[in-house]
N, C-alpha and C positions, 0 to 999 in steps of 0.2 A: 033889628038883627043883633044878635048876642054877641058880644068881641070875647073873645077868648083871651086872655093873658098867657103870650109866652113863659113858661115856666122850663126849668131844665127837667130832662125825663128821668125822674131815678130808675131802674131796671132792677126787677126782683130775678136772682139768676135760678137758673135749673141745674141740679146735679146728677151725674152720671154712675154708676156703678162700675170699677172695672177690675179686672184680675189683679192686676198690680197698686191698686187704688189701697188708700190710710184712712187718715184720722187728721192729718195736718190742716185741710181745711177749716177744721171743726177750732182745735189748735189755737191758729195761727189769726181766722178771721172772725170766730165762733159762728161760722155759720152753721146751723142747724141740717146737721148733712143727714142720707134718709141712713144710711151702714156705715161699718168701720171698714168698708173697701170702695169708698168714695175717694176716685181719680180725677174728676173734674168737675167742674163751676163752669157753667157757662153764662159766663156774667153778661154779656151784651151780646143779644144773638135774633137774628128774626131767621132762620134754619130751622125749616120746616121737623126738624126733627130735637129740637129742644128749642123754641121761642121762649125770650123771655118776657114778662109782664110788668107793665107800667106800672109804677107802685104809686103815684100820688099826681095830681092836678085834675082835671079834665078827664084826661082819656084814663086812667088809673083803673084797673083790669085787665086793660086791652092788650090783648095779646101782639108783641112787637112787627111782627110779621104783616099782621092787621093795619096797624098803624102807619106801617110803611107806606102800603096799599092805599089806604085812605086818604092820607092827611100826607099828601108827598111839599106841598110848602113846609112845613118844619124843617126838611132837607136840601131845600133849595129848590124845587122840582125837577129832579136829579131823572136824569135819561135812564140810567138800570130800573130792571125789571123788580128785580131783588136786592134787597139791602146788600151790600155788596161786601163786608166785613163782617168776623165774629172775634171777641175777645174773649178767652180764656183763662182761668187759674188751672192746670195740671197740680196733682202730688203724684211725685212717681214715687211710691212706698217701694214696689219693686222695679226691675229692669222694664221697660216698656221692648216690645216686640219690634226689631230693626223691621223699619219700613220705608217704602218713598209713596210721593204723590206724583199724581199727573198734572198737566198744565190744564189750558182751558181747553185748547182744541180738540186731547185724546179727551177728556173729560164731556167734553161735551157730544162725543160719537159713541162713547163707550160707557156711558157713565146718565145715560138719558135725560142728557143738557146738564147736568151739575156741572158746576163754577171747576176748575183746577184749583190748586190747592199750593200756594206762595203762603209762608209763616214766616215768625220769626219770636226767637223765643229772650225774654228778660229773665235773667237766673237771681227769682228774690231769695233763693236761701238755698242752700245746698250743706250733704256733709263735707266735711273733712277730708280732702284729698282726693273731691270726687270728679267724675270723668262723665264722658257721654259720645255716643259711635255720632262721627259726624263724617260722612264721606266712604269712600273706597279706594284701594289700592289698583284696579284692574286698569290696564293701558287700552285695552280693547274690547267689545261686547264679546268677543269671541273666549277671551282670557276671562270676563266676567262670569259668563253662562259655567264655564269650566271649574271656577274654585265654587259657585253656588255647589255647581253635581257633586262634586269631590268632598263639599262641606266643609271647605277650608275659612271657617270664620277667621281665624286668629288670625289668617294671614290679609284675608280680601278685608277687613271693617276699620277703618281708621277712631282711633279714640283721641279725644283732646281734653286737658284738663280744664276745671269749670273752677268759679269762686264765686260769692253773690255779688248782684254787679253788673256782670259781666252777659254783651249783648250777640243772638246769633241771629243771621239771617238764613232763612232757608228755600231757598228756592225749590220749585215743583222738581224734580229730578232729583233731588239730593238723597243718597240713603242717609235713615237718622235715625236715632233713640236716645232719648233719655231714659239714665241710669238711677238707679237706688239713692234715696236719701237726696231727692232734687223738688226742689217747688217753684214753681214756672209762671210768670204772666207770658201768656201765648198773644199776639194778633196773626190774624190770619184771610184768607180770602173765605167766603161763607161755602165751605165746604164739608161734608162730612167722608169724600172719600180716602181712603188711606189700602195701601194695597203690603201685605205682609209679606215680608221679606224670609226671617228668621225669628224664630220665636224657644229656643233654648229648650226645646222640645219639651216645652212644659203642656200641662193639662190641666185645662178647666175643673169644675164642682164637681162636673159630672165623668170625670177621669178621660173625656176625649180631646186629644188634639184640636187647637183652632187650625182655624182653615189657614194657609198659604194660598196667596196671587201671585205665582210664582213668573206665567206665561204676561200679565199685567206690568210686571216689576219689572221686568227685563225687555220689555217694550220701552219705559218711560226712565228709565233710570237713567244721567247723563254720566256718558264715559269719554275720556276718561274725565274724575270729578273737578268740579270747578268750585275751586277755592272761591268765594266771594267774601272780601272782607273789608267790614265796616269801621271805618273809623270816625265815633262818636267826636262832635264838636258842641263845645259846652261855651256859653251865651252867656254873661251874668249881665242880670239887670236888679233894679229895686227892688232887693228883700228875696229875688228869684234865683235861682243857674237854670237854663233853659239847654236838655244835654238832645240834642239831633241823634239822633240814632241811626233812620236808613229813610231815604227819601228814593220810594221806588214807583212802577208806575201801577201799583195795588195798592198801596197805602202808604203814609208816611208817619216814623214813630219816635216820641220825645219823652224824654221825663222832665216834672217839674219840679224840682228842689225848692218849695218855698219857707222862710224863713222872717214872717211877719207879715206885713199887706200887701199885697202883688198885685198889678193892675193886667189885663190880659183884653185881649179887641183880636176877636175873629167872623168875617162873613160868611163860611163857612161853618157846618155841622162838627163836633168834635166828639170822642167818645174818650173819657176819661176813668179810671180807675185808681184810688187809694190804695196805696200798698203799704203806706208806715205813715203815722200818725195821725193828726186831723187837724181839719179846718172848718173855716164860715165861707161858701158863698155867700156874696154879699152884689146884688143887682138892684135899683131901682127902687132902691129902699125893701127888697126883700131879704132876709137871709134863710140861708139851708145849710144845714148840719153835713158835713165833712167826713163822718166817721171810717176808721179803718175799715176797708172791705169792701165801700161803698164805690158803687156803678154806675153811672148816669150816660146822659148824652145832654150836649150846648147846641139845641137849634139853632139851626142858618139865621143869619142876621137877628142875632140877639145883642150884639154890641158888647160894649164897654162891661168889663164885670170884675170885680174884687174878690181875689181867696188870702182870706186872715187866719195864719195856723204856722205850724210847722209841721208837715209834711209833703211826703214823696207821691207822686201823682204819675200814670202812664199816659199817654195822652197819644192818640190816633186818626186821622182822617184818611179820605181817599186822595 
């Protein structure tokens, strides 16, 4: 019988077309985006509606979705049905449409078993002085329902200013958007629903209105809004700063600041993402190239491993 060599899984991501979608991808990671209104990357994803592909070892093709299904030891033989996280890059070129998600339970009644939808966003760049709706003003569903009718944005939409850096959590219920001139590593739980709030009465290619979930939104939306806030705690170890971000019970999420050889030991699956600069893994006498952009996944009980570089790294488990 043939032994397969654990290798880490680099992930070729899928990108998305959307209204408010750039060019910053293309930019920022050179990835080969299909338009110049390419709004997301989805860089590690088995979401049956953009999986991504195994780019090198063994399974390399195989669609991740696939992979999950098949081969569930590279994960630890993890009790979900479905890979249970998606990671994201967002460019919001324009205003993204205020929206909230559902949890798992309405999700899963309303939504034909999809996952609810916990995020949380890392702001890699952003313009100058820029903001994003996070939360609402409303004391009551009743006062809620009343400024949506009334169309009182300016009053019911909380905005808070952003800088790059700087980490959000967002909980299923929360109203949110990200604003103009914002580039985002997203984690999230593997969901693709999002139910539309306000959308600045803009009109798509074909001059009609997107649809609003207005009767959805106002089901799932938590009132009044609960502030949840993270306060990052940063680790230094050798040649590392190890920054904790939100340790919740959907995932937990860290950057790695590495700054020469780093030594890292997890039993656990990890999903990492390159946002600034590059490195060498370096495992068991193998190395793999690091580069900006790049996506992978650390198999369950791969052990002991070395990254030799200088860069910034997103790093994610369940």
């Amino acid at each position: 019988m043939e032994v397969i060599k654990v290798q880490p899984l680099f992930l070729k991501p899928v990108f998305k077309e959307r209204i408010w979608g750039g060019t910053e991808l293309q930019k920022e990671f050179g990835y080969d985006i299909p338009t110049d209104k390419t709004g997301e990357c989805w860089a590690i994803s088995a979401h049956p509606n953009g999986p991504s592909i195994v780019g090198n070892g063994p399974y390399a093709g195989m669609a991740f979705d696939e992979l999950w299904s098949m081969h569930p030891e590279l994960f630890g033989n993890p009790q979900e049905e479905v890979f249970p996280l998606l990671t994201k890059i967002l460019d919001a070129n324009m205003d993204l449409s205020v929206q909230v998600h559902p949890d798992d339970s309405y999700a899963k009644v309303n939504e034909n078993g999809e996952l609810g939808k916990t995020e949380c966003w890392y702001i890699i760049d952003c313009k100058e002085d820029a903001d994003m709706i996070f939360g609402h003003s409303a004391r009551t569903k009743e006062e809620l329902i009343e400024q949506i009718d009334e169309g009182l944005w300016n009053e019911l939409l909380r905005r808070v200013k952003i800088k790059p850096g700087d980490f959000f959590f967002v909980p299923s219920g929360t109203i949110h958007a990200l604003c103009e001139g914002t580039l985002v590593l997203e984690t999230q739980q593997s969901s693709d629903t999002t139910y539309r709030v306000y959308d600045y009465d803009r009109r798509d290619d074909n001059g009609n209105f997107r649809d609003l979930h207005l009767e959805k939104a106002i089901d799932v939306i938590t009132v009044p809004h609960q502030n949840i806030l993270t306060k990052p705690m940063v680790e230094e170890k050798n040649n590392v700063a190890i920054t904790t971000y939100v340790k919740s019970e959907f995932f937990s999420v860290y950057k790695w600041d590495v700054k020469g050889e780093a030594t890292f030991f997890d039993e656990q699956y990890l999903l990492l993402s390159v946002i600034k600069g590059e490195g060498t893994l370096l495992h068991n006498g193998e190395a793999y190239s690091l580069a900006k952009g790049t996506h992978l996944i650390i198999p369950a009980g791969y052990g002991e491993f070395q990254i030799d570089g200088v860069c910034e790294i997103i790093v994610s488990h369940t």
